[in-house]
PyMOL Python script that loads the backbone (N, CA, C, O; Angstrom):
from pymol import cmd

cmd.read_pdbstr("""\
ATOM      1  N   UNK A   1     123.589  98.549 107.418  1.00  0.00           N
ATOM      2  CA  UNK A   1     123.506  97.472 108.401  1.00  0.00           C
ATOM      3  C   UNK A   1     123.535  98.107 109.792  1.00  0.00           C
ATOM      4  O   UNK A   1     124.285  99.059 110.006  1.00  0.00           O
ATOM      5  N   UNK A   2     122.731  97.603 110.753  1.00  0.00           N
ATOM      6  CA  UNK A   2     122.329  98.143 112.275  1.00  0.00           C
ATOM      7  C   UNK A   2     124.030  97.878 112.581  1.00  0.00           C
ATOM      8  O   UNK A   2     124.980  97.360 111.994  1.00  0.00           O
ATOM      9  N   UNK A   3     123.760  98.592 113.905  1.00  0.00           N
ATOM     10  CA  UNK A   3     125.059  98.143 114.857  1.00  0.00           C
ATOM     11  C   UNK A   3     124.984  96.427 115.270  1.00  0.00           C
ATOM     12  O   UNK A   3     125.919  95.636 115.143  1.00  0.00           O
ATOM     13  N   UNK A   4     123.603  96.112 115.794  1.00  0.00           N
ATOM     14  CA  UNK A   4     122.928  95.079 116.336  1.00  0.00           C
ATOM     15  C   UNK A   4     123.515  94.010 115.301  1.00  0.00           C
ATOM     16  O   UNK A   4     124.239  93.140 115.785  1.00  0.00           O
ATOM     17  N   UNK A   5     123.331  93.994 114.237  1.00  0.00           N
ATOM     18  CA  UNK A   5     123.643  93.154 112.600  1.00  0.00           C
ATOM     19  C   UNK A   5     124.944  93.225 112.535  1.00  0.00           C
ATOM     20  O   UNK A   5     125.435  92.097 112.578  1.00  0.00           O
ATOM     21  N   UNK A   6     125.889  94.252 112.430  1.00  0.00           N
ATOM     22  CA  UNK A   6     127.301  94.115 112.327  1.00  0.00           C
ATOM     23  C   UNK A   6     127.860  93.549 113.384  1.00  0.00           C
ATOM     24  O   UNK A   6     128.773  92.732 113.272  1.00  0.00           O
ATOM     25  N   UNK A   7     127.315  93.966 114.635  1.00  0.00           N
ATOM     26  CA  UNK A   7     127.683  92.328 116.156  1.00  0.00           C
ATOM     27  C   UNK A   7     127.364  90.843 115.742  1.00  0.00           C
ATOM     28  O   UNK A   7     128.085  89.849 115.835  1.00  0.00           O
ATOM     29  N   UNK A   8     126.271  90.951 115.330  1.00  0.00           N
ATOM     30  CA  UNK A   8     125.879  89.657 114.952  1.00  0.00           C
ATOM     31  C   UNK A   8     126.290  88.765 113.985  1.00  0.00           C
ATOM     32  O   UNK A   8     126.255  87.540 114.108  1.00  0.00           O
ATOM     33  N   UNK A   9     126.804  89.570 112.718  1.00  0.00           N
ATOM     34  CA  UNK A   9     127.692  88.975 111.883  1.00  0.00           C
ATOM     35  C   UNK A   9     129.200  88.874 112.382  1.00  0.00           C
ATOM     36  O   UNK A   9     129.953  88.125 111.759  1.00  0.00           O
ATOM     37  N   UNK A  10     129.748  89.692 113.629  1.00  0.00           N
ATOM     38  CA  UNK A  10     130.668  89.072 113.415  1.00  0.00           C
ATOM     39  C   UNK A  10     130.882  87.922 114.888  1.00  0.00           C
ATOM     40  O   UNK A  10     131.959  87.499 115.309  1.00  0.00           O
ATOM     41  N   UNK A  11     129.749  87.681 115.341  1.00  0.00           N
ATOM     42  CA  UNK A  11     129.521  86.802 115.978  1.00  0.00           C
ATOM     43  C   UNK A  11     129.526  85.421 115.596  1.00  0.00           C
ATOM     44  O   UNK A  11     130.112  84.495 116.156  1.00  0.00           O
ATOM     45  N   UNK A  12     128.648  85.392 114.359  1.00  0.00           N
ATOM     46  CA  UNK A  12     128.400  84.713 113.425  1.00  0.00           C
ATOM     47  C   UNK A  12     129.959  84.022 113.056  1.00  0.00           C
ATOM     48  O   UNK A  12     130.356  82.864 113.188  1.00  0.00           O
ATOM     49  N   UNK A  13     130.691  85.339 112.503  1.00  0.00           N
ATOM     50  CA  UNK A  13     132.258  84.840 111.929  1.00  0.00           C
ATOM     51  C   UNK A  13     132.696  84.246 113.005  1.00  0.00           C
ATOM     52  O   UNK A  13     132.746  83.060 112.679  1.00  0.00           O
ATOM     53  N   UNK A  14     132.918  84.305 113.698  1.00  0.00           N
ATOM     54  CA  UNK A  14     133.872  83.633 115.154  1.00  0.00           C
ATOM     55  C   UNK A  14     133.647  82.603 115.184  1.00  0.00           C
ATOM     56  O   UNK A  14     134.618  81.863 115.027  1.00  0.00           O
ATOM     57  N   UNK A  15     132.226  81.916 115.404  1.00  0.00           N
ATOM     58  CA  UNK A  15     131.831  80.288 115.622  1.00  0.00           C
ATOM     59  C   UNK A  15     131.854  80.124 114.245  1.00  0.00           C
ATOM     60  O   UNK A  15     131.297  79.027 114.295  1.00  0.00           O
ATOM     61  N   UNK A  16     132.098  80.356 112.600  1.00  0.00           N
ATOM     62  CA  UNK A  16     132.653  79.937 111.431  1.00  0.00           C
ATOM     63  C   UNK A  16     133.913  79.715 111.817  1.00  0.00           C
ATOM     64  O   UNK A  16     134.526  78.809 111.253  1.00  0.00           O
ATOM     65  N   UNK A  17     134.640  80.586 112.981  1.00  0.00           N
ATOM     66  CA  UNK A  17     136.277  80.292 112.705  1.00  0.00           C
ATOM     67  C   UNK A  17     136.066  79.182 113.506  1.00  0.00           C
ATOM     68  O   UNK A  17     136.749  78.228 113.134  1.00  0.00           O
ATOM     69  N   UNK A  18     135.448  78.984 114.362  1.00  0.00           N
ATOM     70  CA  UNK A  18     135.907  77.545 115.588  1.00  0.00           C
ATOM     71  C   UNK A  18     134.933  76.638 115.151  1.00  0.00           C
ATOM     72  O   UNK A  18     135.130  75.511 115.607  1.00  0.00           O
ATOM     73  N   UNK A  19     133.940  76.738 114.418  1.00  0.00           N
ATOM     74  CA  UNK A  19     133.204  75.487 114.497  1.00  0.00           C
ATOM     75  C   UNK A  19     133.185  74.697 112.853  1.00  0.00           C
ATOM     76  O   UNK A  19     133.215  73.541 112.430  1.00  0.00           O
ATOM     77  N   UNK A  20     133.125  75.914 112.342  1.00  0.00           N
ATOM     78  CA  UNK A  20     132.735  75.423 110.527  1.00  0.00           C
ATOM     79  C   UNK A  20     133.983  74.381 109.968  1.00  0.00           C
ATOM     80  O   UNK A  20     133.692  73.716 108.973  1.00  0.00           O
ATOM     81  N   UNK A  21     135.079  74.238 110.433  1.00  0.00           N
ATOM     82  CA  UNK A  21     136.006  73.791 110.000  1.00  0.00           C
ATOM     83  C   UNK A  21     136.239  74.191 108.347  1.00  0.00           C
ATOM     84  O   UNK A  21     136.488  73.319 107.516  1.00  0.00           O
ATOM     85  N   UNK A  22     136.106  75.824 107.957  1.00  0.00           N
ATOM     86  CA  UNK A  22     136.826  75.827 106.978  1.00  0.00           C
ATOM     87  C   UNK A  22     138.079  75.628 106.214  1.00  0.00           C
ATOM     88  O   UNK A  22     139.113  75.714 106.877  1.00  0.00           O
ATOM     89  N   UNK A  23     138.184  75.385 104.982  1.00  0.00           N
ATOM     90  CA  UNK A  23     139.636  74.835 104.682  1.00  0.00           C
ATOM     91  C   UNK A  23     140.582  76.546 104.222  1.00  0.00           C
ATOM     92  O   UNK A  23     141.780  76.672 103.969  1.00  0.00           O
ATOM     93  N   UNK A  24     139.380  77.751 104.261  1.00  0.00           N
ATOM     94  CA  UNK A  24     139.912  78.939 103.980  1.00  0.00           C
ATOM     95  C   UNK A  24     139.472  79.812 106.053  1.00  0.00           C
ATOM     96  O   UNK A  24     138.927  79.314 107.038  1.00  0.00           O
ATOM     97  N   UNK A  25     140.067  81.175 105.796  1.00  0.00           N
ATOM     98  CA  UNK A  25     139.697  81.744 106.896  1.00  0.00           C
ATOM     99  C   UNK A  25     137.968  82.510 106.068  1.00  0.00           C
ATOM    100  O   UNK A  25     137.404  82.652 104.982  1.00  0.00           O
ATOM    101  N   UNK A  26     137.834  82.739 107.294  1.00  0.00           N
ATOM    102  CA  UNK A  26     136.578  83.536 107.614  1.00  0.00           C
ATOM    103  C   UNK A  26     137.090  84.623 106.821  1.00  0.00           C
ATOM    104  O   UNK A  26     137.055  84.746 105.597  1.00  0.00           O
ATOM    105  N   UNK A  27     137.458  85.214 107.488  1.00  0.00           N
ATOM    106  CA  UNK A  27     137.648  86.528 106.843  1.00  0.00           C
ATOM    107  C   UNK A  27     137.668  86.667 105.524  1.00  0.00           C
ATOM    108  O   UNK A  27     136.861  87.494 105.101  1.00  0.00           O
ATOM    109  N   UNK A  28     138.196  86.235 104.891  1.00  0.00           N
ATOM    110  CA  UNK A  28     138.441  85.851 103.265  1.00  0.00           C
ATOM    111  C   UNK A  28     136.770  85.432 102.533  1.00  0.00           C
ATOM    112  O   UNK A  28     136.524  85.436 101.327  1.00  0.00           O
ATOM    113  N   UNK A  29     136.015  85.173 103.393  1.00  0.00           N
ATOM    114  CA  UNK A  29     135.009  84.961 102.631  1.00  0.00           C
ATOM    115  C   UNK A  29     133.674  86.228 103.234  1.00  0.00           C
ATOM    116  O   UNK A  29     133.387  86.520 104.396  1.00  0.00           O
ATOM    117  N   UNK A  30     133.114  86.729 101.998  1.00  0.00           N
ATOM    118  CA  UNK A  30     132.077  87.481 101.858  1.00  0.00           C
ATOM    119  C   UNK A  30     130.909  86.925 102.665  1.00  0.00           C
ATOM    120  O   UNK A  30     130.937  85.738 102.989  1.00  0.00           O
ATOM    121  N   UNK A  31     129.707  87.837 103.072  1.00  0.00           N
ATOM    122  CA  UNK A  31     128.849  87.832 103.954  1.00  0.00           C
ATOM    123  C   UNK A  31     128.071  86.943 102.811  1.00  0.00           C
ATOM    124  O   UNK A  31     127.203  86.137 103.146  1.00  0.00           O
ATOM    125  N   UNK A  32     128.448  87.149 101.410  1.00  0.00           N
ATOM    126  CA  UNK A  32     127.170  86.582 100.883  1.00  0.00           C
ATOM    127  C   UNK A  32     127.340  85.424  99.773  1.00  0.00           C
ATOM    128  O   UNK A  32     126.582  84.963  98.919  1.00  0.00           O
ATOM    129  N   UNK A  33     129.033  85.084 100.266  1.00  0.00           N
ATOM    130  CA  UNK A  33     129.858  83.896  99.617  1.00  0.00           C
ATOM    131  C   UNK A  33     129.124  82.568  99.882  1.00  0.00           C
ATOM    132  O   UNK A  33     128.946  82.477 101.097  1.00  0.00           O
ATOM    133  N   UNK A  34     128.662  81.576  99.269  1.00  0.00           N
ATOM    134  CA  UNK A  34     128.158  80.170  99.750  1.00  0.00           C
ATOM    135  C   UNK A  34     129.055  79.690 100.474  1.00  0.00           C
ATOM    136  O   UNK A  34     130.184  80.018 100.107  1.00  0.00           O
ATOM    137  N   UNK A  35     128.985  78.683 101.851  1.00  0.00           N
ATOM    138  CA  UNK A  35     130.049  78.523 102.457  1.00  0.00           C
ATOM    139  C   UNK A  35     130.359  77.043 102.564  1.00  0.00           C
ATOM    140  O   UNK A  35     131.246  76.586 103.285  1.00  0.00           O
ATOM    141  N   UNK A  36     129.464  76.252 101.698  1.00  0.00           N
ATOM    142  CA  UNK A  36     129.679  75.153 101.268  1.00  0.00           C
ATOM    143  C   UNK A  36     130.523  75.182  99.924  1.00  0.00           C
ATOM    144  O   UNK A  36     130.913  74.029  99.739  1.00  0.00           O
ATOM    145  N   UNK A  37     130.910  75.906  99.041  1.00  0.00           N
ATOM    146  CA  UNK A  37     131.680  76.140  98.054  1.00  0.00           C
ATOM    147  C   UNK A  37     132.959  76.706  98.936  1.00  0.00           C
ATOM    148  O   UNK A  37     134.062  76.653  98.392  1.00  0.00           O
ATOM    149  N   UNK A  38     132.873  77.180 100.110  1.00  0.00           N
ATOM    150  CA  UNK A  38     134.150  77.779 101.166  1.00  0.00           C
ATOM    151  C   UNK A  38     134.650  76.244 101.480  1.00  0.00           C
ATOM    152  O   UNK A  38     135.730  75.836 101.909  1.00  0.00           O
ATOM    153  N   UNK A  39     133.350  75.494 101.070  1.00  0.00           N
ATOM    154  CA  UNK A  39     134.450  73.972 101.895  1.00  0.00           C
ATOM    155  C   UNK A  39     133.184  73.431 103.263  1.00  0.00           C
ATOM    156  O   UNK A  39     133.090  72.267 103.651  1.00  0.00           O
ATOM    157  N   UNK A  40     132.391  74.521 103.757  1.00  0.00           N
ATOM    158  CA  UNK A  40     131.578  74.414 104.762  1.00  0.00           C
ATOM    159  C   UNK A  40     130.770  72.494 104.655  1.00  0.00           C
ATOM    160  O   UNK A  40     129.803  72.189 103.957  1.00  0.00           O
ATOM    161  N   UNK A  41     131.419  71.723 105.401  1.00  0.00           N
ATOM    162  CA  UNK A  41     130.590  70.299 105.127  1.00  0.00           C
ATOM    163  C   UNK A  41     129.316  70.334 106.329  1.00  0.00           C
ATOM    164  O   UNK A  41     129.327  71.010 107.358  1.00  0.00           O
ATOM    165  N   UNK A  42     127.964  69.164 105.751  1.00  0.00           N
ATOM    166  CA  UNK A  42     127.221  68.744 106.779  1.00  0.00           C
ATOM    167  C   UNK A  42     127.290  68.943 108.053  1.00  0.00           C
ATOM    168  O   UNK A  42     126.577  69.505 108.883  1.00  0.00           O
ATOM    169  N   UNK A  43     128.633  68.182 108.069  1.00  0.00           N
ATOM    170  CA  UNK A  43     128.487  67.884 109.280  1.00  0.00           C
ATOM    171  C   UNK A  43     129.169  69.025 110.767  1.00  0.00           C
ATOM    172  O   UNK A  43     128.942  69.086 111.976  1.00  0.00           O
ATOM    173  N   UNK A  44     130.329  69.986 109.506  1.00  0.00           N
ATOM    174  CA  UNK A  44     130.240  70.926 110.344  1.00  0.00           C
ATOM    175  C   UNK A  44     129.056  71.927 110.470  1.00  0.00           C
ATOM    176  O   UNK A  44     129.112  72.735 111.397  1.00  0.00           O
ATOM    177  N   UNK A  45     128.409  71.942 109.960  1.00  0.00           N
ATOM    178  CA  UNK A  45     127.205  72.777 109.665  1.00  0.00           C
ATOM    179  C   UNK A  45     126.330  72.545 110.833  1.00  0.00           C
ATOM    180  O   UNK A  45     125.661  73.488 111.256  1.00  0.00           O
ATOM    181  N   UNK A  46     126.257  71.213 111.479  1.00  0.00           N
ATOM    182  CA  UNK A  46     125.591  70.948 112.465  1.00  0.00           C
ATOM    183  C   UNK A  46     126.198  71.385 113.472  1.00  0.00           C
ATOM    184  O   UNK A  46     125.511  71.991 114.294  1.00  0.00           O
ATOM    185  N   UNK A  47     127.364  71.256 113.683  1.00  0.00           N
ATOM    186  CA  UNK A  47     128.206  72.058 114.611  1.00  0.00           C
ATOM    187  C   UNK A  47     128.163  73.271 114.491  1.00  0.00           C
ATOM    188  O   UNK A  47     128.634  73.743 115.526  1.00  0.00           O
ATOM    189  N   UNK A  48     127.854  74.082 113.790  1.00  0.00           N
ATOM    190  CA  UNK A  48     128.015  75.236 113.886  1.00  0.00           C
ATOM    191  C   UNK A  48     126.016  76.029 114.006  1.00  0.00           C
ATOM    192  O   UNK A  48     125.572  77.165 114.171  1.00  0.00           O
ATOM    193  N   UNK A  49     125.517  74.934 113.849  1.00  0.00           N
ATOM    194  CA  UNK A  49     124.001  75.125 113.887  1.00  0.00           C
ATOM    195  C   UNK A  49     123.917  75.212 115.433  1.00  0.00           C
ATOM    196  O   UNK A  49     123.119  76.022 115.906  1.00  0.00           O
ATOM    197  N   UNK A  50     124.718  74.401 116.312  1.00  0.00           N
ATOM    198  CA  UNK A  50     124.638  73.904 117.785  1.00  0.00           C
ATOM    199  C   UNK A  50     125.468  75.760 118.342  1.00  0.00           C
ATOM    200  O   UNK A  50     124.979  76.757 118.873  1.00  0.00           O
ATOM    201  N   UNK A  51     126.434  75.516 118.002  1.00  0.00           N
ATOM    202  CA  UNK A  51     127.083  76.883 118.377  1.00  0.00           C
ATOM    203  C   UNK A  51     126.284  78.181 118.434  1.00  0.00           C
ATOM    204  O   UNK A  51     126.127  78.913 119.412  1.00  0.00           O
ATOM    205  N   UNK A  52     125.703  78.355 116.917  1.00  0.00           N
ATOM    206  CA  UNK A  52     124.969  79.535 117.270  1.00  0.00           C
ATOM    207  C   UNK A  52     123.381  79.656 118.103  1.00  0.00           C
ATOM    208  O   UNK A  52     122.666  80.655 118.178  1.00  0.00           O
ATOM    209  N   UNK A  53     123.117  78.173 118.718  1.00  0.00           N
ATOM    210  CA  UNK A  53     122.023  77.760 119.151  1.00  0.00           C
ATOM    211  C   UNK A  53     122.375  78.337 121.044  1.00  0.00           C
ATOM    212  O   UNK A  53     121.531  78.618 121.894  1.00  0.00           O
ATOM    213  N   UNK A  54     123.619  78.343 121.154  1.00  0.00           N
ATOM    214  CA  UNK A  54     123.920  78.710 122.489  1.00  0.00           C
ATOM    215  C   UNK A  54     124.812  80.022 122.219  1.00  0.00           C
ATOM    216  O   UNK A  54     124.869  80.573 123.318  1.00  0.00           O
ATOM    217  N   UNK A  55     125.429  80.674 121.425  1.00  0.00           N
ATOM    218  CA  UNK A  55     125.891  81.648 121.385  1.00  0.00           C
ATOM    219  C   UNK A  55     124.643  82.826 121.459  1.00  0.00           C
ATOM    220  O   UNK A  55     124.858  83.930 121.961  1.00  0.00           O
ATOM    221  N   UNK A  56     123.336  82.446 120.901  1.00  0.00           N
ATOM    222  CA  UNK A  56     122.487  83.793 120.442  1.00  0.00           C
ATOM    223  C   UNK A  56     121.283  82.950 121.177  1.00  0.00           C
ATOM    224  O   UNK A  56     120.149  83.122 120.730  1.00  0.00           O
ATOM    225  N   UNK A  57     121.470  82.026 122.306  1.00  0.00           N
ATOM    226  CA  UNK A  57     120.194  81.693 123.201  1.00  0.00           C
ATOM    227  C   UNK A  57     119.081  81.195 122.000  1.00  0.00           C
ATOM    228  O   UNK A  57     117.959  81.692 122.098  1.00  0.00           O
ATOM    229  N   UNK A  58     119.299  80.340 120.987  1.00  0.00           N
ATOM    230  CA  UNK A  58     117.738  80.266 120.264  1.00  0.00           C
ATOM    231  C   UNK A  58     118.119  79.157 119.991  1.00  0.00           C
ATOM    232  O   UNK A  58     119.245  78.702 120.190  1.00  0.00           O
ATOM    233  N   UNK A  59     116.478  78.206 119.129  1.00  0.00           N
ATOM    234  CA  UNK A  59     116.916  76.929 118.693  1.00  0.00           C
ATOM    235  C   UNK A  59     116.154  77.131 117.344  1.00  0.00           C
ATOM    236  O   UNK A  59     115.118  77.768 117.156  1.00  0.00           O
ATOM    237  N   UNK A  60     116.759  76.578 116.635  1.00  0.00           N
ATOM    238  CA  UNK A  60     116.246  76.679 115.355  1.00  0.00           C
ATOM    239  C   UNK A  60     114.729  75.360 115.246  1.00  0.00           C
ATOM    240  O   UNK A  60     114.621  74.486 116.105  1.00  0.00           O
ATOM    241  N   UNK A  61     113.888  75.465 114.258  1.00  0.00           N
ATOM    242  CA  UNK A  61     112.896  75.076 114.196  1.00  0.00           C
ATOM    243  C   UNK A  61     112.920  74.076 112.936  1.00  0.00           C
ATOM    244  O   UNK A  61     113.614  74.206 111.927  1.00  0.00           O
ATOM    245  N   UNK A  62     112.217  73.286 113.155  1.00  0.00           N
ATOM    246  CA  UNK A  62     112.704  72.490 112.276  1.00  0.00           C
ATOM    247  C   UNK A  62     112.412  72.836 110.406  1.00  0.00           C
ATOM    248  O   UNK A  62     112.980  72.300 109.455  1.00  0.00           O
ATOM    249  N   UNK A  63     111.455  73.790 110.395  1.00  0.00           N
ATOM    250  CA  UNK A  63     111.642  74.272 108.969  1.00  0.00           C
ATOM    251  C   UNK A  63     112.292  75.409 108.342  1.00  0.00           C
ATOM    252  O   UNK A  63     111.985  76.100 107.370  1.00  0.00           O
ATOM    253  N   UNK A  64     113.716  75.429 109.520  1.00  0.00           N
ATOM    254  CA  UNK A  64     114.948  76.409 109.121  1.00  0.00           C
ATOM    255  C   UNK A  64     116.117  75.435 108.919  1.00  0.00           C
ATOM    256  O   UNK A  64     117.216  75.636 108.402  1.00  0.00           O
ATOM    257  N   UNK A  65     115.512  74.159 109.545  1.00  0.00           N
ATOM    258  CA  UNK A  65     116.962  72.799 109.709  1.00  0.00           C
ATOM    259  C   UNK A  65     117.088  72.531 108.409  1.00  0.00           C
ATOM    260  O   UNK A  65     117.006  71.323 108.183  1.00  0.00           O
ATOM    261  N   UNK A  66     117.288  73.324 107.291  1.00  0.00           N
ATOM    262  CA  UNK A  66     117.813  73.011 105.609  1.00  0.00           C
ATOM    263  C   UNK A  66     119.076  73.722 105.002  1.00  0.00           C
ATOM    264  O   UNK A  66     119.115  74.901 105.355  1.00  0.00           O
ATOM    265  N   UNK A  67     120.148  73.337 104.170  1.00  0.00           N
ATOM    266  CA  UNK A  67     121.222  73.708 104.105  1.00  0.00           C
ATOM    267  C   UNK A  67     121.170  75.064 103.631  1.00  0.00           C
ATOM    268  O   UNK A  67     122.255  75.624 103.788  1.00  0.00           O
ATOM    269  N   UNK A  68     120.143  75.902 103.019  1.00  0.00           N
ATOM    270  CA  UNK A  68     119.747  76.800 102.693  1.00  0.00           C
ATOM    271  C   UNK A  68     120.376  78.056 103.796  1.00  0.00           C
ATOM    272  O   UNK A  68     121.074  79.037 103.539  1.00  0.00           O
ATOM    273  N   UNK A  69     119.846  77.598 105.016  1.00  0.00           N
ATOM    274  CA  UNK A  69     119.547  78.280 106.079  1.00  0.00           C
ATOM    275  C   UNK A  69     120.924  78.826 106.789  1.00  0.00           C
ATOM    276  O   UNK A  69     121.063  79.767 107.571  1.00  0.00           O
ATOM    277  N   UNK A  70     122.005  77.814 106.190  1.00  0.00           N
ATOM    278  CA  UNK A  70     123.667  77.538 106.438  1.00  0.00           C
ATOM    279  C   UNK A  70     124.674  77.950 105.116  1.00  0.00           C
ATOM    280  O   UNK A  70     125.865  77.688 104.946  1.00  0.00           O
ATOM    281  N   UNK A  71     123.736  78.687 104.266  1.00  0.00           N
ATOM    282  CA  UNK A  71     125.082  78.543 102.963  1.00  0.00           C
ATOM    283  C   UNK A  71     125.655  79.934 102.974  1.00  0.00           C
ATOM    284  O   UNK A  71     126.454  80.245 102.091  1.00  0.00           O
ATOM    285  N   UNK A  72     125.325  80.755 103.862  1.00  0.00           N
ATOM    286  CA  UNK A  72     126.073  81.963 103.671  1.00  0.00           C
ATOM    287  C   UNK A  72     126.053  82.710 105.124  1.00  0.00           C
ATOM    288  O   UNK A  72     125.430  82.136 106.017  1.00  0.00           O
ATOM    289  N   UNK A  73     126.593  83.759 105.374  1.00  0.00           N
ATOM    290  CA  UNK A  73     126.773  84.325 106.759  1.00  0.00           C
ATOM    291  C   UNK A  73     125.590  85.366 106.520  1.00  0.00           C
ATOM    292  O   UNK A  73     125.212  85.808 107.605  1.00  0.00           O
ATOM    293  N   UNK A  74     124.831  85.940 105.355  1.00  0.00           N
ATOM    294  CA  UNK A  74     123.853  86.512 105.379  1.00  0.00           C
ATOM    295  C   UNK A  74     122.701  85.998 105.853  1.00  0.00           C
ATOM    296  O   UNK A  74     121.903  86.570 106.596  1.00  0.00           O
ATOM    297  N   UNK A  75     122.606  84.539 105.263  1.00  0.00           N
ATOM    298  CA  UNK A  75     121.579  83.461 105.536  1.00  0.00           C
ATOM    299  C   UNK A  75     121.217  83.332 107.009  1.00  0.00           C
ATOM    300  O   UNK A  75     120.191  83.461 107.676  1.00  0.00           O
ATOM    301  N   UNK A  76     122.760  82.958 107.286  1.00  0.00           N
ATOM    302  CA  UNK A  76     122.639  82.644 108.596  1.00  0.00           C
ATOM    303  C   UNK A  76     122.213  83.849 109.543  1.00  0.00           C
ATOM    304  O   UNK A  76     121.689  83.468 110.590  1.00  0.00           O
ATOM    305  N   UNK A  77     122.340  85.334 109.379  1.00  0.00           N
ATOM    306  CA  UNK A  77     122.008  86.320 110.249  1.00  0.00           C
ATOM    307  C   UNK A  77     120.506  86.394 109.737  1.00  0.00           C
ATOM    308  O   UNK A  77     119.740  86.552 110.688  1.00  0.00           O
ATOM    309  N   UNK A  78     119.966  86.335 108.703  1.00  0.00           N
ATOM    310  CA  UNK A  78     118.702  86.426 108.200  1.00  0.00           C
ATOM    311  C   UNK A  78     117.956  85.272 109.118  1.00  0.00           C
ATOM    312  O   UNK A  78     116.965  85.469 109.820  1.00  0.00           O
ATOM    313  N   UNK A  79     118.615  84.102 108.962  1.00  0.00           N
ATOM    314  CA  UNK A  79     117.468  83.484 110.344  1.00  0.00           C
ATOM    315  C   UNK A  79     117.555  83.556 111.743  1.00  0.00           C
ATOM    316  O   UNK A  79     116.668  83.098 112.463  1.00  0.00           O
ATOM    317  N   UNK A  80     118.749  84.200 112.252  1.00  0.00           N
ATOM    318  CA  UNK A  80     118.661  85.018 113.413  1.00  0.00           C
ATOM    319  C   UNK A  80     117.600  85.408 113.790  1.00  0.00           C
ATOM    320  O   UNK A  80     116.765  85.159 114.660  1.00  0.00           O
ATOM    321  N   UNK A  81     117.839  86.349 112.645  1.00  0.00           N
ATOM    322  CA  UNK A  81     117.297  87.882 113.101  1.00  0.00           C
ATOM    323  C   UNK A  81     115.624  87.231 112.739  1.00  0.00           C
ATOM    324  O   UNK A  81     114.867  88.168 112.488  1.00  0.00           O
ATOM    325  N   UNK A  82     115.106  86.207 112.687  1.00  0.00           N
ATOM    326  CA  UNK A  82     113.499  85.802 112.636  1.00  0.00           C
ATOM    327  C   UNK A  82     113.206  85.261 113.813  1.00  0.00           C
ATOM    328  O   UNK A  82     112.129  85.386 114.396  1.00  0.00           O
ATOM    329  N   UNK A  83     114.644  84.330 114.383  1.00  0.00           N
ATOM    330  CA  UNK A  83     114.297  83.987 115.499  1.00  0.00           C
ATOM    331  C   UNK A  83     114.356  84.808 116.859  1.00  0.00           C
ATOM    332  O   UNK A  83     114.066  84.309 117.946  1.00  0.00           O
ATOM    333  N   UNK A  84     114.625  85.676 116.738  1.00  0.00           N
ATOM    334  CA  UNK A  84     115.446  86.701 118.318  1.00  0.00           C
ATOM    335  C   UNK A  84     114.229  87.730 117.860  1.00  0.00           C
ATOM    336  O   UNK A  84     114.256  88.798 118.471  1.00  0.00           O
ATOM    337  N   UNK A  85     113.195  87.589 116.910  1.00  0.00           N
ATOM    338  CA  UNK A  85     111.906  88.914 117.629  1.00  0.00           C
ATOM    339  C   UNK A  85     111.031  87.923 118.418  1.00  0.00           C
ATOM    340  O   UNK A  85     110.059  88.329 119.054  1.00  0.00           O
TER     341      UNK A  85
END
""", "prot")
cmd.dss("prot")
cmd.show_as("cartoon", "prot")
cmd.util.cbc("prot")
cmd.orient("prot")
């Protein structure tokens, strides 16, 4: 994993700790753990879709807006990293 990717994931973790409203910590869960089985709901998901929309300057498009795109912290750096080239 880049340097660039290990910032970004744990960028990623931070707005999971303040926005996802998990019922476990971040930390405790794997990059490639589902985070709706972590407890991750809808509706924090949107919150945390908004967070990383101003944390990493991008907006997601609407054929990344699927829970797919939110079920893991890999997921979530994988569509980063499509949107920031």
């Amino acid at each position: 994993m880049s340097t660039t990717a290990a910032l970004d994931v744990d960028r990623i973790r931070q707005i999971l700790a303040t926005h996802g409203k998990l019922p476990v910590a971040v930390d405790a869960v794997a990059d490639d753990d589902d985070l709706y089985d972590a407890g991750l709901t809808s509706h924090a998901s949107v919150n945390v879709m908004i967070a990383l929309e101003d944390e990493f300057d991008v907006e997601f498009p609407d054929e990344l807006l699927q829970k797919a795109t939110f079920a893991s912290i890999t997921a979530i750096a994988d569509a980063l990293a499509t949107l920031e080239q």
